[in-house]
C-alpha positions in Angstrom: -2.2 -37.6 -7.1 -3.2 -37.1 -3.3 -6.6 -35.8 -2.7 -6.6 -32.4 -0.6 -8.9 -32.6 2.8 -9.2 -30.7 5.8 -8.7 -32.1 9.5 -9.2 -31.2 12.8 -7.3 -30.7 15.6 -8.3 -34.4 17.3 -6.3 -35.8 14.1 -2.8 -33.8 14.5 -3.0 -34.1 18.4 -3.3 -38.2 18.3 -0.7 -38.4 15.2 1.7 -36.3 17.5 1.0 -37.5 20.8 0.4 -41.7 18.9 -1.5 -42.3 22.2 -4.3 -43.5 21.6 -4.7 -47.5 20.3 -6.8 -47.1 17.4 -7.0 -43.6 16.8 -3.2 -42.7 16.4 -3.2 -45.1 13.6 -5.8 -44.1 11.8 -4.8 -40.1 12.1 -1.2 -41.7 10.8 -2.9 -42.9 8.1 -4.9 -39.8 6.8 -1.4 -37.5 7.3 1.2 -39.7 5.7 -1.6 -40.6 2.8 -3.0 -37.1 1.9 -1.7 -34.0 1.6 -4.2 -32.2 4.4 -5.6 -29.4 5.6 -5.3 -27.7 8.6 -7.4 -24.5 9.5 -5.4 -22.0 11.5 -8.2 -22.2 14.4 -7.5 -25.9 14.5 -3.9 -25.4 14.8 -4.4 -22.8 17.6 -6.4 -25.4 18.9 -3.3 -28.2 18.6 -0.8 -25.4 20.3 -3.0 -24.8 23.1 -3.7 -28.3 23.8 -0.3 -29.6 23.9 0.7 -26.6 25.9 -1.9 -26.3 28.4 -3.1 -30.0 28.7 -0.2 -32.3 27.9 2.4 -29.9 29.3 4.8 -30.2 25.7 7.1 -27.7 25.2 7.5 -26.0 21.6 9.6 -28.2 20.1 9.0 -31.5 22.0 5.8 -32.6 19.9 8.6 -33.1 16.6 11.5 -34.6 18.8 10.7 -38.1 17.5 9.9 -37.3 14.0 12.1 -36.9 11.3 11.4 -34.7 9.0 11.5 -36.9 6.3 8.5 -38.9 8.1 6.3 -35.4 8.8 3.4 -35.1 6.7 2.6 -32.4 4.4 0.3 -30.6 6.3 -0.8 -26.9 4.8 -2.2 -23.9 7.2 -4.8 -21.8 5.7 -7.7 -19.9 6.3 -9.9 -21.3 4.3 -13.3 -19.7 2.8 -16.7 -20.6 4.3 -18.8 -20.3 1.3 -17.7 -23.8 0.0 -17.8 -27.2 0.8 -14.4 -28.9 1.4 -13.7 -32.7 2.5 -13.3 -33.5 6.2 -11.6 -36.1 8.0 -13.2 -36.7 11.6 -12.8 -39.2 13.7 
């Protein structure tokens, strides 16, 4: 069974964007291995980014992924009183 974590934003951007030589792999890693975590505010946080800094259009960041290869990534506002486990890079 895959263990449930939360990531940030800095993982989803360098999986999507896979620009980065050491860090796309290892964000690859954690979302095709677990089954993650994202907080809502990190994926504002991914939207606004790709928007306003890389310039990517809606549907442009999931051109070159098929769907079969997307990880399972799950939106949620999660509860502060409790301790989760993080990936951070």
């Amino acid at each position: 069974m895959k263990n449930m974590v939360i990531v940030d934003a800095n993982i989803v951007l360098r999986y999507l964007l896979d620009d980065h030589p050491v860090l796309s792999p290892k964000a690859a890693d954690i979302l095709e291995q677990h089954s993650v975590t994202l907080p809502i505010e990190a994926a504002c946080e991914v939207v606004y980014v790709l928007q306003k800094v890389y310039k990517v259009g809606e549907i442009a960041a999931f051109e070159n992924q098929p769907a079969y290869h997307l990880p399972s990534i799950h939106l949620n506002a999660l509860p502060t009183n409790q301790p989760y486990p993080l990936f951070l890079f």
